[in-house]
N, C-alpha and C positions, 0 to 999 in steps of 0.2 A: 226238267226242273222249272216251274214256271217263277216270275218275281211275284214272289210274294212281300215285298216291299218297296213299291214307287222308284224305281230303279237300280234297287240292289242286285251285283252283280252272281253273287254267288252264294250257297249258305250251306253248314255244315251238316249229317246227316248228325244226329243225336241218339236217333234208336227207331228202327225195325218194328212197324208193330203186326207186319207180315211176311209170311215166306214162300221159296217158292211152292208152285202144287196148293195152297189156298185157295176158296173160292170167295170173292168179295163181293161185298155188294152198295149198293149209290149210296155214297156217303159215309161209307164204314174209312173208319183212322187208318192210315195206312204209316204214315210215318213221322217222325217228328223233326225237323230242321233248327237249325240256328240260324239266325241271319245274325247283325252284326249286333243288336240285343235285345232279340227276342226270339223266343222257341214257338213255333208255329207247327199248327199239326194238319198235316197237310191229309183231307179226304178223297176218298176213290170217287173218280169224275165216271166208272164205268160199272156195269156187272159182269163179271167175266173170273178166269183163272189169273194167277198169276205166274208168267213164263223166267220172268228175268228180272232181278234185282240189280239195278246197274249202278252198285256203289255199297261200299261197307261201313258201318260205324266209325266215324269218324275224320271220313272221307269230307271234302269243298267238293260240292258239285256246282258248277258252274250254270246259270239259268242259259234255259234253250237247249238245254243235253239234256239226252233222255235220262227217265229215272226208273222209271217201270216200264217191263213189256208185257202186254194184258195180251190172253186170247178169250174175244169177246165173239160171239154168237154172230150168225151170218155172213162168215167169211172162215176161210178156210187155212189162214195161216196168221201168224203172232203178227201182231201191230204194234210199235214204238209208239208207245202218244206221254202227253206233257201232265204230270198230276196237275191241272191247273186247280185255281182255289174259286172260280167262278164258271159253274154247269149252263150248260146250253141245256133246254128242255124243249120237248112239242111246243109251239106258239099257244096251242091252245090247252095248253094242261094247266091246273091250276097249280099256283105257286106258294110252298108254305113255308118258315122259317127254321132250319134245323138247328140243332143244339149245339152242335161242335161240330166247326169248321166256317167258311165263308162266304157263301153263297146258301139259295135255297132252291131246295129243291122240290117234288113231288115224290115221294118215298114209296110211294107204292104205282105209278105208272112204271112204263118199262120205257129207259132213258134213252133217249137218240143223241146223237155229236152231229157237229160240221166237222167232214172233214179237211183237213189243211192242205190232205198233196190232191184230194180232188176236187177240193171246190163245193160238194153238195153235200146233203146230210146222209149222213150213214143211213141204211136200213133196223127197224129196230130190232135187236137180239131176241136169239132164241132163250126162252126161258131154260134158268141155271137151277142146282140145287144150290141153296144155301146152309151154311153154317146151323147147327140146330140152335135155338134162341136161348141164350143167358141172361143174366140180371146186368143192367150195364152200371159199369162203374163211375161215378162222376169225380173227375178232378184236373187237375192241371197237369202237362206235361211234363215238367220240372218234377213234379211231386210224384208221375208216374214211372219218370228215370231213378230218382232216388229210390223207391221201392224196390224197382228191379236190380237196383245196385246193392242196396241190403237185404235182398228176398224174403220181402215182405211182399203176402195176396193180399192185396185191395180190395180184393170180396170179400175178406173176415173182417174187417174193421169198422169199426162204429166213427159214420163219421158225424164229425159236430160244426163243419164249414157251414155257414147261409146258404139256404137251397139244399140240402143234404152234401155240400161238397165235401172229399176228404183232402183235408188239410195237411203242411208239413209236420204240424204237430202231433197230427192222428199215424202217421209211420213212424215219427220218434217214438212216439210212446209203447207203439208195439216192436219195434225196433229192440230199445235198451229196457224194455218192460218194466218202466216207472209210473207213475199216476200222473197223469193229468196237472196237478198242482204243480209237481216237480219241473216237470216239460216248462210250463207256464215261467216258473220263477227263473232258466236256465241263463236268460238274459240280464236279470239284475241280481243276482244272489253271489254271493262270496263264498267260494269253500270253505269252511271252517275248518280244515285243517289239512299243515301239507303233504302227511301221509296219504291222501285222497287218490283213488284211482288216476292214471293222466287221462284225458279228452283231447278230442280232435279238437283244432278252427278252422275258422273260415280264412279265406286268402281265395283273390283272384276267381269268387265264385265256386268255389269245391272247397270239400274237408281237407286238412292234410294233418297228419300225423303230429302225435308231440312231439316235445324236443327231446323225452327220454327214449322215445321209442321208434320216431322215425329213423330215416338213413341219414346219412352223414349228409351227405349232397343229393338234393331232388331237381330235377326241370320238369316243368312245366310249359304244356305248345305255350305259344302265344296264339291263340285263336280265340270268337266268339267273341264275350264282352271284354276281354281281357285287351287282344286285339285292337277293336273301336277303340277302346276310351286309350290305349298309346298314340294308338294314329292320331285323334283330335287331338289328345294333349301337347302331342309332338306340333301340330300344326297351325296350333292357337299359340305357343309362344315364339314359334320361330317365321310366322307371320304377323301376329299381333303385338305391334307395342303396347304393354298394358303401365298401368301404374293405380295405386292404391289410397282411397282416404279413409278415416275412422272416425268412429264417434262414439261417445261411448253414452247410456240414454238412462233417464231413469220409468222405469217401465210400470210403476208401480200403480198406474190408475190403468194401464192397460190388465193386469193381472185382479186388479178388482172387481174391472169392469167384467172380464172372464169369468169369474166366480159368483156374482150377481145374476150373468146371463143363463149362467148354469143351473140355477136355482129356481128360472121363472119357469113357468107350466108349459110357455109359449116355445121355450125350445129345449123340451126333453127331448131325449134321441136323437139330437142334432151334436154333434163331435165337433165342439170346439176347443180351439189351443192358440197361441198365444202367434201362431202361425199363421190362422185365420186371416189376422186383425191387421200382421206382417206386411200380408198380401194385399189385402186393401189397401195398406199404405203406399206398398209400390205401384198400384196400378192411379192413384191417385197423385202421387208423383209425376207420375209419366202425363199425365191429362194436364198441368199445370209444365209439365216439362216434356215437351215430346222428343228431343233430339237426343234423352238418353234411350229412349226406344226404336235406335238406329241402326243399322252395319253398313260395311265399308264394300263397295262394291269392286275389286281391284279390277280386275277384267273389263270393266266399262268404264273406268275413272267416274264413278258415282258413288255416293250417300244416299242410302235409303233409310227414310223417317218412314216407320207405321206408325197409324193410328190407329190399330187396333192391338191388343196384348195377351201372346200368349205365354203363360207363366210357365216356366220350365222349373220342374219340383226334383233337386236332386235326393235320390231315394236308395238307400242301402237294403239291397233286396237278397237274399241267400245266392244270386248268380252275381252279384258282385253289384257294383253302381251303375246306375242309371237314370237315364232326366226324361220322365216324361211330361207333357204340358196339362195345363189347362187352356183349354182352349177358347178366345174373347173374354179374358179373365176380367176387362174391365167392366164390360158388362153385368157383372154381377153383385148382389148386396151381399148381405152378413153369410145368411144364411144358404144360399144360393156358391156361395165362396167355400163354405164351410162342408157342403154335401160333396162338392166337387174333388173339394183337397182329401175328402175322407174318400172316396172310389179312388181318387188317383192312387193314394198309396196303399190301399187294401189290394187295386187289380197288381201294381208293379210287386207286393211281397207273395203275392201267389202265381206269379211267373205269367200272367197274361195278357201283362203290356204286348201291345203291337207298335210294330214298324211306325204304324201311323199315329201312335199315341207320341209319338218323339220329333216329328219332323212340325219344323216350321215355330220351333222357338224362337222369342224374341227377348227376352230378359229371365235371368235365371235367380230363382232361389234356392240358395245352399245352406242346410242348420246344422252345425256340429254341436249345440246345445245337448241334444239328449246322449251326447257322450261326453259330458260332465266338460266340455273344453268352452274356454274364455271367448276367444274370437282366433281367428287364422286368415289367410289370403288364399283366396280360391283365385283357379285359371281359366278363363274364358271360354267356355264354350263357344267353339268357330261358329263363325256367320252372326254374332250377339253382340253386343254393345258393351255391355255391363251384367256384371251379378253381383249380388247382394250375400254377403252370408251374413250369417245371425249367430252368436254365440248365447251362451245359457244366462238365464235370468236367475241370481241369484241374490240372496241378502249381502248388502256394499254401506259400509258410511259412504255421507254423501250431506252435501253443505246445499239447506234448501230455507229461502228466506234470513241468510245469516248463520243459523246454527247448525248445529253437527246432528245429523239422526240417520237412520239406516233405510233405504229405501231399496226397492226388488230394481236391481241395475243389469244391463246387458250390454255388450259390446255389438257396434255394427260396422262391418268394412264394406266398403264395396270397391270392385275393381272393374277397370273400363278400359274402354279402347282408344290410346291417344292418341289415334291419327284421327277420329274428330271429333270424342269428346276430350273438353280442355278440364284442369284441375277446376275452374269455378261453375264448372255446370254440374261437374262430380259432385263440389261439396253443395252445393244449392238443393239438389237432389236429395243427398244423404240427408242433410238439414231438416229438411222438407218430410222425411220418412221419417226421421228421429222426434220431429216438433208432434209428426200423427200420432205415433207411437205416446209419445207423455200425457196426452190428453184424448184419446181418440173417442170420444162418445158426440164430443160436437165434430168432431174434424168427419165422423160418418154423418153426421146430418145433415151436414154440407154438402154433400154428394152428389 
């Protein structure tokens, strides 16, 4: 099992996409892992048979324990080696980029290793038969487990993902054999009545049953994302003293200025929301205030101030929550903000956040807005200073110049870490975000 992420210890096997007596080949899927939240599909570092699967569905393997035992050409008996995610190749082969998975390879040389218990590079293998060629499938592994959990074939379906990828909603919809539209609406629509079939939800990343129809008492492992985000939350309040300030902002030249931008020529196709402009204000915070872009070093009795910021976007994705960054978020303008935030949460709702898309947060954004809520108090992400949530921008009276009229208002909390941010750097902060926010067309010019 090698780390497939920056020093993760162990990661869960998810699903088999081989068995024994297979014959594989460089870079063909061999299996799919969890780490702590993300599903990684880990490719065949060899060409060879396969002798031994050393772990079952659902099994923690532990990195540096074997995972597969290959019998690979030029040697005369089964080798243990590590599915690593990075191929040694001839020095002189040339190197091209494969589709899926982490390194690259040369696809059609014949692959050589170093080996670890000798020290030199293997001899190159005997040429193997391979597999006869199929059409291949493109999707995410999340979306490949789901299929195989409600058996549905990925080769019959029309996918409609960017790039040809098939999508969660291209197996829902062959799944419960509804149109397209229907799929589409499943998120904002109301049953219209409560004779209506019951449906599953979501909880902790899987479906579970209704309440007319499930069991009485369910558990659930605690593993996976489920897992992580206890352990951090466990560990962000019972190390972190936090405390919380508000404010509540009138939003309403940010929401114009939204809809004006949306209108020009100059940025069709650009996905902007109200989040964009959020995040510019926190990064422009932070440049005017650096010590809320802090954490608390316990171990070495230090404070660490960066000055550079990477935006951790918390994002509700079908394997449950997750934060992954932006990474030198301050560096970037409207648009540039705006292309960013839109990959961030396209790759995290299609399960292809990596390890590496999550590590090295520095201040956090949390929006409970598109699920119709006010404002709430989020819990620190360990190793962070401060997050921000953002509650929904909604029509609010609201007293501007004297009199009473209705302006698009939003609540903003932010909570911080008070061993050393103090309340008046909190609200200075908040101020500072809320003051961008009311007016933000000059506060970006200023930049």
């Amino acid at each position: 099992m090698p780390d497939v992420g920056e020093g993760l210890i162990e990661a869960e096997i998810v699903l088999w996409k081989v068995k024994v007596g297979d014959v594989v080949v460089l870079n063909q899927p061999l299996v799919d892992v969890e780490t702590a939240k993300a599903v990684v599909e880990l490719p065949s570092p060899f060409v060879g048979t396969v002798v031994t699967l050393h772990g079952a569905v659902g099994d923690t393997m532990e990195v540096n324990t074997p995972l597969v035992t290959f019998e690979v050409g030029g040697d005369d008996t089964p080798r243990a080696v590590e599915a690593q995610v990075v191929h040694d190749a001839l020095d002189d082969q040339r190197r091209e980029p494969v589709l899926i998975g982490y390194g690259v390879a040369n696809e059609d040389a014949v692959p050589a290793r170093r080996s670890r218990h000798r020290g030199a590079r293997d001899e190159a293998p005997a040429p193997v038969t391979t597999p006869p060629a199929r059409t291949t499938v493109r999707t995410t592994p999340p979306v490949r487990l789901l299929a195989k959990q409600w058996g549905v074939d990925l080769a019959t379906l029309n996918a409609t993902g960017r790039g040809g990828v098939i999508t969660r909603d291209d197996v829902e919809r062959a799944h419960h054999g509804v149109s397209p539209a229907v799929v589409a609406s499943r998120s904002t629509a109301v049953t219209a009545t409560s004779s209506a079939a019951p449906t599953t939800s979501r909880f902790v990343g899987r479906e579970i049953a209704p309440w007319s129809t499930g069991s009485r008492e369910e558990r659930i492992p605690v593993k996976g994302v489920l897992k992580a985000m206890a352990d951090a939350m466990l560990q962000s309040t019972s190390q972190q003293p936090q405390a919380v300030v508000w404010v509540r902002v009138d939003a309403t030249k940010t929401t114009e200025l939204l809809a004006s931008l949306k209108a020009h020529p100059r940025f069709a196709g650009v996905r902007l929301s109200p989040l964009t402009i959020i995040a510019l204000a926190v990064c422009d915070a932070a440049r005017q205030y650096p010590g809320i872009n802090s954490s608390f070093d316990a171990s070495n009795d230090e404070v660490i101030v960066r000055r550079y910021l990477n935006l951790g976007i918390a994002a509700d994705t079908p394997r449950g929550l997750i934060v992954p960054n932006v990474k030198d978020a301050d560096q970037l303008d409207l648009v540039g903000m705006a292309s960013a935030l839109s990959a961030l949460v396209t790759t995290a709702r299609e399960g292809t956040t990596t390890p590496a898309d999550m590590l090295g947060t520095t201040f956090t954004i949390t929006n409970v807005g598109p699920f119709k809520v006010d404002a709430a108090m989020a819990i620190l992400p360990p190793g962070t200073g401060a997050i921000l949530c953002v509650g929904q921008i909604a029509p609010a009276a609201w007293v501007r110049d004297g009199e009473l009229c209705v302006r698009d208002v939003m609540e903003l909390s932010m909570t911080f870490d008070h061993r050393q941010i103090d309340g008046a750097l909190a609200s200075r902060v908040l101020a500072h975000i809320a003051q961008f926010l009311e007016d933000p067309a000059p506060a970006m010019l200023a930049q």
